[in-house]
N, C-alpha and C positions, 0 to 999 in steps of 0.2 A: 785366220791364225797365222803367225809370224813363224817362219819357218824353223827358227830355233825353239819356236814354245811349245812345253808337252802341253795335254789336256788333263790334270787332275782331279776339279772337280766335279764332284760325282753325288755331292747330298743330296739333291732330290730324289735322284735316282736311286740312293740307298734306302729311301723312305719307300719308296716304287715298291720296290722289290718289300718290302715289309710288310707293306698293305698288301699287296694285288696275291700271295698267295694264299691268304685266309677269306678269301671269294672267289677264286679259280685255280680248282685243282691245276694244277704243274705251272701257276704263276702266266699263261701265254695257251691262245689254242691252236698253239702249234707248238709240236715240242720241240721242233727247231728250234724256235725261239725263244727258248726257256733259260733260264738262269744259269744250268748246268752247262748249257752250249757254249757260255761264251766266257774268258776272264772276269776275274776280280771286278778290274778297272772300266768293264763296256758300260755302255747305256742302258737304263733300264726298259727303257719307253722312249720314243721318237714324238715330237709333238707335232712336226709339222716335216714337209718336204718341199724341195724345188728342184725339177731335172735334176740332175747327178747328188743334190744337195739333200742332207737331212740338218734338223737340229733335236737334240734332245731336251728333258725338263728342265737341266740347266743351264741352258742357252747356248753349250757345247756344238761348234757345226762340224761335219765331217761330209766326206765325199762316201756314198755309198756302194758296195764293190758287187754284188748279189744282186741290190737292187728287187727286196723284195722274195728270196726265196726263187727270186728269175722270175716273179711275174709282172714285174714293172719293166714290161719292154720300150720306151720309149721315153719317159721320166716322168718323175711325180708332178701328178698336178699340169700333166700337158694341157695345155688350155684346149686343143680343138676338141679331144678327147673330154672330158670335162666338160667342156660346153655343149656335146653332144648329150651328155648325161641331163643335163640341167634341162636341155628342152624336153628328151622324154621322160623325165622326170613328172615336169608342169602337164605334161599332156595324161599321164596316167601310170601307173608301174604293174597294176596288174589287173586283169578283166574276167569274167564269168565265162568268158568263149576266149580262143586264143586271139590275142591283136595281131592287129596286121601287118606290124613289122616282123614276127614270125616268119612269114613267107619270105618275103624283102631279106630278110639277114640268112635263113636258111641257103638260099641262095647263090647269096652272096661269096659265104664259106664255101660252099662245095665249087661255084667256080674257081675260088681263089688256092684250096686247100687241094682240090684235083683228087681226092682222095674219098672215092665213092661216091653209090648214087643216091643216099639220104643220110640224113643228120637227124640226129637227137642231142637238144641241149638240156646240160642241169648247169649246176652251181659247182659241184666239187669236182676233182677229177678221180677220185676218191668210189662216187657214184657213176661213172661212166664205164670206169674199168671194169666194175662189177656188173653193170650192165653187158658188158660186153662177152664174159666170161659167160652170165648167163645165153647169153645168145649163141655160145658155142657148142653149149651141153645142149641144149631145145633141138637146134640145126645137125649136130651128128648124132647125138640118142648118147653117147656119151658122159660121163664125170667126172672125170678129174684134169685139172690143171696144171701144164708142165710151166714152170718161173725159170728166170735167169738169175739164175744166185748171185752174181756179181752184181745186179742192180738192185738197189738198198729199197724202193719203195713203188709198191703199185696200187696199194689199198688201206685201208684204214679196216677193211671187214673182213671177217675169219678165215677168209678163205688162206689170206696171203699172212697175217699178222701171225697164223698158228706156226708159221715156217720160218719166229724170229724168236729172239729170247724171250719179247715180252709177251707172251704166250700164254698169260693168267685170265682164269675167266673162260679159258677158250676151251670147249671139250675137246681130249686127246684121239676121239677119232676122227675131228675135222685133218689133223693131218697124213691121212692115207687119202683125202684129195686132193692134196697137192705137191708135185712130185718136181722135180729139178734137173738143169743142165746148165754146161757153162758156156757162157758166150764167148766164142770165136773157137767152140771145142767140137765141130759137126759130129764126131765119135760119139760126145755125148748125148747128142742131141737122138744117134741112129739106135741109141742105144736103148732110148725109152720108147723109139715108135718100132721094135724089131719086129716083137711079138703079135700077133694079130689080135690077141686079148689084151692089148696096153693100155685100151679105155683114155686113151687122152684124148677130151673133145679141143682142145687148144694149145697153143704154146704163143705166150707170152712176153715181151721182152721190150726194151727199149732199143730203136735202131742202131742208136752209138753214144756211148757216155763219155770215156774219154780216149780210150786205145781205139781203134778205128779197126773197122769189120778187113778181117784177113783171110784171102782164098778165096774168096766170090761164097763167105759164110753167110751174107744174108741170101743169095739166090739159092743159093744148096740150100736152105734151109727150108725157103719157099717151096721149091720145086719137090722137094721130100714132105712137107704137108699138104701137096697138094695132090701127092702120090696115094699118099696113106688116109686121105678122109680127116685129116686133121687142120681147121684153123691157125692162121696167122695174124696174131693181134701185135701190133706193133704199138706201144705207150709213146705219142710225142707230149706227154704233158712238157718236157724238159726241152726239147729239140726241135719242136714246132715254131714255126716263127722265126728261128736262129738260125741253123743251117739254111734256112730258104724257107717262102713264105708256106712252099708245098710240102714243109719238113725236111727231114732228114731222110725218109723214104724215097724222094725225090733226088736227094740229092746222090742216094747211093745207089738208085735205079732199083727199086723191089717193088713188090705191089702185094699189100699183104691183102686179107679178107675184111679186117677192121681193126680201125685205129681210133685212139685215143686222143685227145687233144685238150689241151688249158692253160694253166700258170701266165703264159706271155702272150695269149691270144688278144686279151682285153686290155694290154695296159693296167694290171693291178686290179679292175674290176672281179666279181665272180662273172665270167661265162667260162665253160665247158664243153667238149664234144664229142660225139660217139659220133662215126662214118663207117660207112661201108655196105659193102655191094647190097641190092634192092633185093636178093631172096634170101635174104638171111636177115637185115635188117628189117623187111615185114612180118616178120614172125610178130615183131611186137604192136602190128596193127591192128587194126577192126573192117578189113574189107574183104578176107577170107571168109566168108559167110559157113559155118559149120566146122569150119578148124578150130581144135586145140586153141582158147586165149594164151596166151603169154604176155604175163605180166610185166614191163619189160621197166621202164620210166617212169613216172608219174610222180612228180614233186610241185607243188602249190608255186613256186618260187622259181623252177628252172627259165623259163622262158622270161624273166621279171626283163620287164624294158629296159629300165636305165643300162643291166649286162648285157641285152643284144644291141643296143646302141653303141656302151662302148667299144662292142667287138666292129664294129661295122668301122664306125671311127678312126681305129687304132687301123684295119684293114688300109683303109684309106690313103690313111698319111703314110704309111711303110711301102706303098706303091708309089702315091705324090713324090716322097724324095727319096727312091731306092733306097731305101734304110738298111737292108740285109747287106747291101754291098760294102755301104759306108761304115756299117760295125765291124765288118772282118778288114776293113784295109787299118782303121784305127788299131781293134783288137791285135794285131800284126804288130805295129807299132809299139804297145804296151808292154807287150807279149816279150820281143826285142830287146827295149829299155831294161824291163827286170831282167831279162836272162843276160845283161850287161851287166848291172849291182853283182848278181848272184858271181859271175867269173870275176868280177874284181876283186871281189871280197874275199874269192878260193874257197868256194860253199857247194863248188859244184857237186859235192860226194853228200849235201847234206841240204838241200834244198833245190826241189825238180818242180819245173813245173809242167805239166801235164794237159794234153787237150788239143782243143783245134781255139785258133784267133778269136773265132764268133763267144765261145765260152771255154776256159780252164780254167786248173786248180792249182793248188801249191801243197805238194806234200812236203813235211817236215820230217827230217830226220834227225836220231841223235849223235853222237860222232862215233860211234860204232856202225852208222848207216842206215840202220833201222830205223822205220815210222814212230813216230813217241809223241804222244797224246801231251806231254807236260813241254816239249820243242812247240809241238805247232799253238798250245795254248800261250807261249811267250810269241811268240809272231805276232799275233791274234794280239795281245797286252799291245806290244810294240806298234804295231800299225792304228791302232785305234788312238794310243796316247799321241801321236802323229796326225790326227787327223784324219783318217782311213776307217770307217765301220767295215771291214772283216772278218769275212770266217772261214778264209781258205778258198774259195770261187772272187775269179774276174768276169764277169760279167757285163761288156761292154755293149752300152747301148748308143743314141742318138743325141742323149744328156752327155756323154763323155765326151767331151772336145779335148782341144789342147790343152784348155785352163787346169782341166779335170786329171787327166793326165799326166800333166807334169806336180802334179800336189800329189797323185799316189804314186810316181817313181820315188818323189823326195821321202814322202812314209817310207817306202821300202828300203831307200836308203839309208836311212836312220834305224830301222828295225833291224835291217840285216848289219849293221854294227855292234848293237846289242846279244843278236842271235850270235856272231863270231867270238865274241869273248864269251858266252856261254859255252860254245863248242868247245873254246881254247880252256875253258875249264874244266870240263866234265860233263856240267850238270847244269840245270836251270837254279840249281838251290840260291844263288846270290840272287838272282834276277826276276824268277816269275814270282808276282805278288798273289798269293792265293792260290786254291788249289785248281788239276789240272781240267778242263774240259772235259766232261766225258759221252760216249757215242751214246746215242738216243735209243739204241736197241741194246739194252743188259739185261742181264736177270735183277739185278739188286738196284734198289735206289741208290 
């Protein structure tokens, strides 16, 4: 795309979007990726990928900024990754007894991930976390589950979903199981394990999302559930991989009881992980001979080859050419570049962005300074009509080079033109075409 050309069309994709929601409820099985998520003017469907590259149904290319919802760590379509699919593909995907790359990748992971002394894979991360939860109530005799309110998602199943607006379907006493605190608020955290009858078998959270852990909040945290008989499950579906290949727990020195792991483990494949320490994680075995079973895992499909190969793969190559260092010295650089646009333009009161190099976001404000949902949907318009698929995360991988890089400061330079004379206006009402994006967790459609 020439640097002055918008991207306008968009007919196949209007047809997309026509079809695809009279056969799948919310048009995408992911509501992230739903029509609601993104402007008027995005893409409906992607047809194909290359490293940092996508194109859509109507031959539209754009540089991808998420890359997958963060779980294309590495770029679409990496061929070693890829080619490691294709051979265990040809060799089998799934058997009546576990294969034996099982062992081989188990392995693998727990050397690499340092993060406990067994592993359990499935497909979602969705299924792990709630395997994990279960492993906390079995292991303390306990029931309820304490969440970090500040982090937007840990399950798709009742337990977490009843603690959101969209809460329909879900009986009103699944939420007297799960109870809440705020990350980086320890007060809050002492406040739900005071009591000696607080029945919380875990506490839950992601090690860091975008503000970074304050006070030595992840080791207080620790050392206080490990005082009171209470689980530490640490979620890196998001932070694994990125901060270090050992996570984020690694990077910020904690050691929880079990952690979660997926999204950018496989390079965009399904694998998943459950870790953590061998007497709590055996609960879900069969070599207790006379113990209580616990139901722990069990999916026809978790172990499927072609996702333990990709994870092995993707392993691989992110050691072959230190990839975690190479994303944050880039990421640094991007990171830079825009917060250069953003002061030029004197946006600074009205566009922050947020995070550490490896991954952040861009919150949009309106010129009052407030976050406004109809500001960051004209970003979002702007950066995509530029060539930029956006949704408010940078996500930089080993597909962002220089090439990549310098086409999404140009989007953002262009956008944040657009975004300035809205500010100096008021309002988005000249500028955003259609209406405004809205959050994936409401009451109402």
């Amino acid at each position: 795309m020439k640097s002055n050309e918008r991207i306008t069309n968009f007919v196949k994709s209007r047809q997309f979007s026509a079809d695809i929601h009279g056969l799948i409820p919310g048009g995408a099985h992911t509501y992230s990726k739903g029509d609601d998520q993104f402007p008027t003017n995005a893409p409906a469907a992607i047809s194909h990928g290359k490293g940092a590259h996508v194109w859509d149904l109507d031959g539209n290319e754009f540089i991808d900024c998420s890359m997958g919802l963060t779980s294309v760590c590495i770029g679409h379509g990496y061929e070693p990754v890829a080619e490691a699919v294709c051979e265990a593909a040809f060799q089998g995907t799934n058997f009546q007894r576990p294969a034996a790359m099982e062992l081989e990748a188990a392995r693998l992971f727990l050397d690499t991930v340092q993060s406990g002394d067994m592993v359990k894979f499935a497909k979602n991360g969705s299924t792990v976390t709630t395997a994990a939860v279960k492993l906390a109530r079995a292991f303390t005799g306990r029931s309820r589950v304490a969440i970090a309110r500040e982090h937007n998602f840990f399950s798709y199943d009742d337990w977490f979903i009843v603690t959101t607006l969209c809460d329909r379907g879900i009986p009103s006493r699944m939420r007297e199981m799960t109870a809440a605190f705020s990350y980086n608020d320890y007060e809050s955290v002492e406040d739900l394990l005071k009591d000696n009858d607080h029945d919380i078998a875990c506490l839950i959270m992601e090690p860091v999302k975008f503000d970074p852990p304050r006070d030595d909040f992840l080791q207080k945290v620790a050392a206080l559930c490990k005082d009171r008989g209470v689980l530490l499950i640490l979620d890196e579906m998001i932070s694994g991989f990125k901060w270090s290949l050992q996570g984020a727990q690694n990077f910020y020195g904690v050691k929880p009881d079990l952690s979660t792991w997926g999204k950018g483990i496989a390079n965009g494949f399904s694998a998943c992980a459950l870790t953590g320490r061998a007497e709590i994680m055996e609960l879900g075995g069969i070599r207790r001979q006379g113990d209580d079973k616990l139901f722990l895992i069990s999916t026809t499909h978790g172990a499927e080859t072609t996702g333990l190969a990709a994870m092995m793969a993707t392993i691989r190559e992110f050691e072959k050419h230190d990839m975690i260092s190479g994303n944050w010295e880039r990421g640094e650089v991007l990171k830079s570049r825009l917060d250069g646009v953003i002061n030029s333009n004197g946006l600074e009161s009205n566009l922050q962005l947020i995070g550490y190099s490896c991954l952040f976001a861009l919150i949009c404000k309106n010129p009052d300074g407030a976050p406004d949902d109809r500001f960051r949907t004209l970003m979002m318009q702007e950066m995509i009509s530029n060539g930029a698929l956006f949704q408010g995360l940078f996500y930089p991988t080993w597909s962002h080079q220089q090439p990549e890089i310098d086409i999404l400061v140009r989007a953002f330079e262009n956008a944040c033109l657009v975004y300035r004379s809205a500010i100096d206006s008021g309002a988005t009402d000249d500028f955003l075409i259609g209406p405004a994006a809205k959050p994936v967790f409401r009451k109402k459609i």
